[in-house]
N, C-alpha and C positions, 0 to 999 in steps of 0.2 A: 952875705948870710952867715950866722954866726954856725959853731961847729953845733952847738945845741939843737940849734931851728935845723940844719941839715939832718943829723940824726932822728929829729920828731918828724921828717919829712919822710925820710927812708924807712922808719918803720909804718906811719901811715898809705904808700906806696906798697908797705908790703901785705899791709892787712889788705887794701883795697884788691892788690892781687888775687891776695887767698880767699877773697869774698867773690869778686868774679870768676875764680877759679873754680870753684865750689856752684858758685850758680850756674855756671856753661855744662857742668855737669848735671844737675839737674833738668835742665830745660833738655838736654840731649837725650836725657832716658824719655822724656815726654815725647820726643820728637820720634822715636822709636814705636810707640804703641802705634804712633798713625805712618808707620813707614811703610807700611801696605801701600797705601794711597797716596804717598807722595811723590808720584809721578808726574809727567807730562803729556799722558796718554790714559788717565782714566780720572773717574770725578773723585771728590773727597771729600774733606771736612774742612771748616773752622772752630777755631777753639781759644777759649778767653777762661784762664784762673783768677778766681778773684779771691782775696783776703784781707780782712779789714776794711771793708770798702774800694777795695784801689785793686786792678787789674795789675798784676804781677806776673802773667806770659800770655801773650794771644800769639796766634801762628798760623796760617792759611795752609793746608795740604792737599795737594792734585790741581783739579780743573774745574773752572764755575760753569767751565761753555767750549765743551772740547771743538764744538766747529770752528769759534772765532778763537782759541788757542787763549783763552781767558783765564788765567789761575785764581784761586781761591784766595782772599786775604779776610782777614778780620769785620772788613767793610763789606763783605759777597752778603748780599739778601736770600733767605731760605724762607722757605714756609714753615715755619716750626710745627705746623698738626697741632696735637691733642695737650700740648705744651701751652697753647692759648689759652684750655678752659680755667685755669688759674686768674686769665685777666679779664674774662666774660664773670666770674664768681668777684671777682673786686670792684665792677660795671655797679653788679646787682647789689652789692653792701651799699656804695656809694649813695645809692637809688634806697635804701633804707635808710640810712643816716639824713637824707632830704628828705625822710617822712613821706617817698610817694611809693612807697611798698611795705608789706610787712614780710618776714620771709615764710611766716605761717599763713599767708593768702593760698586761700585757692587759685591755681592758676586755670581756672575755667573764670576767674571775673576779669582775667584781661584778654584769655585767649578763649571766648565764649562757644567758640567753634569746636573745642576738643569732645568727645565724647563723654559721657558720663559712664563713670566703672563703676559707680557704686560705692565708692568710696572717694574720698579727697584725696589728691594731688597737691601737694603745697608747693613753693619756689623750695622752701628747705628741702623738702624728698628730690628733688631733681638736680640739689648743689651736691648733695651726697650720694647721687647715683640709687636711691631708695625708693623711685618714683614708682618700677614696674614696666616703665612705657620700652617700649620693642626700638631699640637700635633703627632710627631709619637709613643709615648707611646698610646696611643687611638687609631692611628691606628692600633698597633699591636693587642692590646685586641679588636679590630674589626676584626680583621684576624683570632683571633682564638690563638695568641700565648700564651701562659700562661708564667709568669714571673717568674718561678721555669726553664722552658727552657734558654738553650744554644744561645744566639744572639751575631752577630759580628756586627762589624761597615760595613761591609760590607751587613749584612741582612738589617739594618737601611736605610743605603743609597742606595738598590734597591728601601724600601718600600718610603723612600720621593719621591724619581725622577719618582714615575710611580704614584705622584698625578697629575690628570691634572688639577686641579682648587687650589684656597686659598681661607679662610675662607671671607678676605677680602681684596680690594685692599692696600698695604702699606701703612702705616702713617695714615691711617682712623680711627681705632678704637686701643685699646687697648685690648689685648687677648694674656694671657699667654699661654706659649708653647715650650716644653722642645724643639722641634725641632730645635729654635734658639740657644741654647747655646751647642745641640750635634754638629752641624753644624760648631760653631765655635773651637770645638775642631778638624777636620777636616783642618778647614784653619789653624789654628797654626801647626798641622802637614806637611802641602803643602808647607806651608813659612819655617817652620825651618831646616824640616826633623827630626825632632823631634818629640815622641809623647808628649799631653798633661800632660802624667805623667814624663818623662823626663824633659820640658820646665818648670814646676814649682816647681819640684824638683830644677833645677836650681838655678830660676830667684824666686822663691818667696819662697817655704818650707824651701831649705838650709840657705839662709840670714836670714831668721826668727827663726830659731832655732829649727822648728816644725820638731824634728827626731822623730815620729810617726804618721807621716799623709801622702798620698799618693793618686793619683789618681787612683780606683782598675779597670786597665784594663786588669786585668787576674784572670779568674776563679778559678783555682789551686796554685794560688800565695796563700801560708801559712802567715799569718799574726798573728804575735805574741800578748797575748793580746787580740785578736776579741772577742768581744761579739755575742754569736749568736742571731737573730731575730727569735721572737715568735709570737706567734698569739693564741686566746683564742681558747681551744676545746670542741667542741659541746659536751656537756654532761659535762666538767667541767675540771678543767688542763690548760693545753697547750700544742702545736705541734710547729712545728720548720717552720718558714716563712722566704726564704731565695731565691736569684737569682741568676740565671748563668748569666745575660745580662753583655757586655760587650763596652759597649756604655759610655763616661765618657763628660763631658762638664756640661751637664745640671745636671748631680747628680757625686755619686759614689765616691767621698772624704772619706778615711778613715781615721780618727783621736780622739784626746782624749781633752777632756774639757780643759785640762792644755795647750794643743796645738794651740788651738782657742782662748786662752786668747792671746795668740801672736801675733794672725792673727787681733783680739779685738783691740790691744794696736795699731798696724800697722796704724790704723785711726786717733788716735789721736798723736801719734807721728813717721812720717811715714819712715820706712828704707825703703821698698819695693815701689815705683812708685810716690814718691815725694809729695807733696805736691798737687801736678796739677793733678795727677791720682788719688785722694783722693775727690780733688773738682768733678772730671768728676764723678767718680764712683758713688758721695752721690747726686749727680743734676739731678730732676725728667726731665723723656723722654715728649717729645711735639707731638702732635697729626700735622696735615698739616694747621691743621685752625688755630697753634699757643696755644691749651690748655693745658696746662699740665696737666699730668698721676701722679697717686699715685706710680711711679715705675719707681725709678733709673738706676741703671746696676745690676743686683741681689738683691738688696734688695726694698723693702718695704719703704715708707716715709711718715711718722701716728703721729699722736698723742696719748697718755693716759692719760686720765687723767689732761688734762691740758697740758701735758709735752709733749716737740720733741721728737720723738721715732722714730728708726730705726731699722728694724726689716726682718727676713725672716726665713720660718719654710720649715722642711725637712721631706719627709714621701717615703720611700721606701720599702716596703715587710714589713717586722716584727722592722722595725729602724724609729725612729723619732726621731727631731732634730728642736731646736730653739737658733740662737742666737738674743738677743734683745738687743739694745743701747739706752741708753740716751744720745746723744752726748753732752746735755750743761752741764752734772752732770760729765761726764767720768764716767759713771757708764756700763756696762755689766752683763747679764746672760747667761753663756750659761747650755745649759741641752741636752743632749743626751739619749735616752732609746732606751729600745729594745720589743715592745711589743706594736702591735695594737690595736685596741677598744678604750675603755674609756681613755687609756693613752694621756695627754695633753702638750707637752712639753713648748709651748708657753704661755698657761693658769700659766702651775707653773710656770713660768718666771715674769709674771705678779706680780702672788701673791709674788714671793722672792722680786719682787721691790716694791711691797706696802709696805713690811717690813722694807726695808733701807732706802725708799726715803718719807715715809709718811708725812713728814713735808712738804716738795715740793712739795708734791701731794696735800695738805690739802691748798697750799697757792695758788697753781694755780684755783685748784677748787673754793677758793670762789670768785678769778676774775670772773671765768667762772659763777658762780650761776648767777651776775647780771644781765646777759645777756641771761638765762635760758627761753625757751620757757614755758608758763603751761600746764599743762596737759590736756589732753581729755580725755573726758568718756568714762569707757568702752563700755559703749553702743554705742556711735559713732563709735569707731573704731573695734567694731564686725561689721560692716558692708561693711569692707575692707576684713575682711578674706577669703581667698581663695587660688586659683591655677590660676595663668595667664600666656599665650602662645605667642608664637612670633614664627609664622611657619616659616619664611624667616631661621630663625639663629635655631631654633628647640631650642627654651631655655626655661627654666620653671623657675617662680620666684613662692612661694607659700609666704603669708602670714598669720601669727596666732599670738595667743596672748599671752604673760605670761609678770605678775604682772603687770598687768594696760598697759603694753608698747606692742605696733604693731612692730612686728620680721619679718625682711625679712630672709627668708632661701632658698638657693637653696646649691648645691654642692658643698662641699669647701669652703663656706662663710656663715656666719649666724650675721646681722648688729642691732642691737636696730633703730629703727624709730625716729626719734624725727617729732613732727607736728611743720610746718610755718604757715600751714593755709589757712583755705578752700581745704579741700582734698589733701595739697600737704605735703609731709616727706622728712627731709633730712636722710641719711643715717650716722651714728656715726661711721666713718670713716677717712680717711686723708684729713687733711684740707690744700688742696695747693690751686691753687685757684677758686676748684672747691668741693661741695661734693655731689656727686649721688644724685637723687632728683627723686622722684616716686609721679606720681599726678592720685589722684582717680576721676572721672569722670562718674557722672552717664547718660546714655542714655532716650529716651524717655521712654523706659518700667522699669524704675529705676532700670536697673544691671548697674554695676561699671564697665568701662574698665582703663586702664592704661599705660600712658604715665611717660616712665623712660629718664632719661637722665645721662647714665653710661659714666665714662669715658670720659664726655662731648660729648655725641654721644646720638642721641634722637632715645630711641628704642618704636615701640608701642607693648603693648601686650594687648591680648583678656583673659577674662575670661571665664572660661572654669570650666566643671563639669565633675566631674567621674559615671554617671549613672551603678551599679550594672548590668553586663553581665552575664545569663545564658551559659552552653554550646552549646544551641541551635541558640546562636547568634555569637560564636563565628567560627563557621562552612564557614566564609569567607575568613579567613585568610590561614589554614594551605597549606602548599604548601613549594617550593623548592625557593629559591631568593637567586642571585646571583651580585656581585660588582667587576667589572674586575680591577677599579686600587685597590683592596684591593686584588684580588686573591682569593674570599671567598665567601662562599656560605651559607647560612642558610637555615635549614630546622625546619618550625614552623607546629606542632601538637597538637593535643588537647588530652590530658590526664588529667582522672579526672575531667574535667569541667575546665581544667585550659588551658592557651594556652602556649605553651611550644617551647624553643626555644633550638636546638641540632646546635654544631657542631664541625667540627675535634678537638682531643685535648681537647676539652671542657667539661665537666660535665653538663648535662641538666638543663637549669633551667627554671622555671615558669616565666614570665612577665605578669606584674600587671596594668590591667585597669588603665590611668590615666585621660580619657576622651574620647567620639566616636571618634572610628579608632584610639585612640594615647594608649601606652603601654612604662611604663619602665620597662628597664631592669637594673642590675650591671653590671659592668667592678670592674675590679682589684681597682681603686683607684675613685671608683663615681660611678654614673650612665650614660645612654644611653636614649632615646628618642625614640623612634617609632612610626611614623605617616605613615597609609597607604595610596593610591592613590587608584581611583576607574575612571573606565571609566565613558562615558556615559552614559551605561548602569546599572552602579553601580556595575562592578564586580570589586576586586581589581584586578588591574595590577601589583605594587611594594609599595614597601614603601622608607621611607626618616629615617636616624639614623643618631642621633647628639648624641655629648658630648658636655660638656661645653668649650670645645677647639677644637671641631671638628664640624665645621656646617654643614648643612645637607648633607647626601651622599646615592644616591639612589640604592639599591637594586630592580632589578628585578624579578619577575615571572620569574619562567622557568619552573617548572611542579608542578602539585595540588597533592595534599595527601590528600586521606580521613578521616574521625574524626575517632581518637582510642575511 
């Protein structure tokens, strides 16, 4: 070898160096976000970055199956949840583009069984969460069914068709709700004869190359690979969180991070629904007054940071699931875990992209800084803190404070405040071309009520205090109350000084003062609302329970129980 080709070799050895040098650095800081879970004693995640098309790190962290000592790799099968309705919404284009749908069909000409509200239901109101129809995951955990139980499409679709009301009329507000995309698994069965896990086996898994991903609509189907889902156990461990439901559209996709990088790539270079089912799928839904929604067909449409983000997380029993897009970078993360609580799938998604994209991030933010609102004092904005109600829809928004900034939280969402000014906040959320706006407003006796406007929809809510309830005050409530389109009956007693709520199936649980007469409870995936009704004479008659997908629905009286 001549001295030349020597010398062109040692400097090529040395860039190669400083190039693996430099990437082992990188993937290290990745390997960090999930260093929580990368044990050999608790479950965790997988995770696959993709750019340009091409998977550039994937990495197994924890356990797929802490009994048979099974670790997580890029291959472990997850149930991605809510992560699916993405590919139930690409089903139904498909099914348009074949000419056997329109998406402006009433879905009463294929599902002829639903009720009549009074209004049209289209497949469009239900891709964009605009339909009204009542969450039936909420209402089964209102029924009493526990998500370790046996459900068919067939239990599903009693318990929708025996709502007599919707949350709201179509096209009015936005309000997500698995019931639109189980529903639409339903019509692609009607139209094809087909189920949903055959039709995209078809028309979308086979063509993409994803041979381990499935829609699971069978409880005893073995699945090679599965990760099982966990959940933390009281006193310390873990137990095993898992469901028989057999409902697929709105969740229930089983696959693996390497798989979803196909489905990832399908966006920006598209085999499956062209071009024009890419534009429909990624184009935010409109309200009747013409607003648009932060919410596509399945997915999420936000910003981070500065940056276009496209995004949708998945939470089902003991599995959770994020993929996130940067579509102008072709960047992707996805993350699958197995394991509730503190596990963040979307947060480390986040953090994996602050790692890769920090230059973009760094250049978008200082556009953004210019235009940066300044800050208010914390002492002004302690005087927003609190819990405010909206009896019409039964919704609680609470606000508090951490590091100087006013936090909206409620159920499922938790937003940073930014102030505009004089009492009013926007919400640090998707900027299409509207963003959430919450306006404080004090009364003559200087309490604060609040006027939101979600979703471009103007909600008011009242401020509201939780006053400390002895037992001796809570001796109005206990009694039997009863809900015929749910089929279900509560019976609330007073144990301990606490007010306690029993029923079929259920394990007892306490509900917690949230203001006179209002009480939450949990459900499986959030909470519940409780607000009782009193006659004229002040005795209660029933009460009203909402979720945050399920507006109020009244419970009656039927017999008293005395205080245990």
């Amino acid at each position: 070898m001549t001295r030349v080709a020597l010398i062109l070799l040692g400097l090529y050895l040395l860039v190669a160096g400083t190039t693996s040098s430099a990437q082992r650095e990188v993937t290290d800081k990745v390997d960090r976000v999930f260093a929580e879970w990368s044990t050999t004693s608790s479950p965790g995640c997988a995770l696959a970055v993709v750019k340009d098309g091409h998977i550039i790190y994937e990495h197994g962290y924890g356990m797929a199956n802490l009994e048979l000592g099974v670790a997580i790799t890029p291959q472990s099968v997850f149930d991605i949840g809510s992560v699916s309705k993405q590919i139930t919404a690409m089903a139904i284009l498909l099914l348009a583009q074949d000419h056997k749908l329109s998406l402006d069909d009433d879905i009463r000409k294929y599902l002829p069984e639903m009720p009549d509200y009074g209004s049209t239901i289209t497949i469009r109101h239900m891709l964009h969460h605009t339909s009204g129809l009542r969450n039936y995951d909420d209402l089964f955990d209102l029924e009493g069914i526990p998500e370790a139980d046996l459900t068919t499409d067939r239990d599903a679709m009693d318990l929708i068709v025996r709502q007599k009301g919707v949350n709201f009329k179509p096209g009015e507000e936005f309000l997500y709700s698995d019931t639109n995309y189980f529903l639409m698994s339903q019509i692609v069965k009607r139209i094809t004869g087909q189920t949903l896990r055959q039709f995209a086996q078809d028309r979308i898994f086979g063509p993409l190359g994803m041979t381990s991903t499935h829609f699971h609509d069978d409880h005893t189907m073995i699945v090679p690979r599965r990760a099982t889902g966990y959940a933390p156990h009281q006193g310390g461990g873990f137990e095993m969180d898992m469901s028989n439901f057999e409902q697929v559209g709105d969740g229930s996709v089983m696959t693996t991070v390497e798989d979803l990088s196909k489905w990832a790539n399908n966006f920006d270079h598209p085999i499956v629904g062209g071009a024009d089912a890419i534009r429909q799928l990624t184009a935010p839904g409109t309200l009747n007054t013409g607003q648009s929604i932060p919410y596509a067909m399945g997915l999420f449409l936000d910003h981070y940071r500065g940056l276009n983000w496209i995004h949708h997380s998945g939470e089902w029993v003991g599995y959770r699931a994020a993929l996130s897009r940067f579509p102008d970078q072709h960047f992707s993360t996805l993350v699958t875990c197995n394991c509730v609580g503190s596990m963040s799938p979307m947060t480390m998604a986040q953090r994996v992209a602050d790692i890769y994209l920090g230059d973009e991030f760094a250049r978008a933010e200082k556009v953004a800084s210019a235009t940066r609102v300044s800050s208010v004092p914390a002492s002004t904005l302690k005087q927003y803190v609190g819990t405010y109600w909206n009896q019409k829809n039964g919704a609680l928004r609470k606000f508090m404070l951490r590091d100087d900034l006013l936090i909206l939280a409620a159920t499922g969402m938790t937003y940073d405040l930014l102030p505009v000014g004089n009492g009013e906040f926007e919400a640090v959320e998707p900027d299409l071309e509207h963003k959430d706006r919450y306006i404080f407003r004090a009364d003559k006796s200087g309490n604060f009520q609040l006027e939101a406007f979600e979703a471009g929809v103007q909600v008011p809510y009242e401020a509201v205090k939780g006053p400390t309830l002895n037992a001796s005050h809570l001796t109005d409530y206990p009694g039997s109350y009863a809900n015929d389109e749910l089929r279900a009956t509560w019976t609330l007693v007073v144990q301990n000084g606490k007010l306690v709520r029993q029923q079929w199936m259920t394990e007892d649980e306490e509900v917690e003062i949230a203001f006179p007469d209002g009480f939450i409870g949990d459900i499986s995936e959030g909470q519940f609302l409780m607000h009782f009704n009193r006659d004229s004479s002040g005795w209660v008659t029933s009460f009203d329970v909402a979720t945050d997908m399920v507006r109020p629905m009244r419970f009656f009286k039927v017999a008293n129980h005395a205080q245990k």
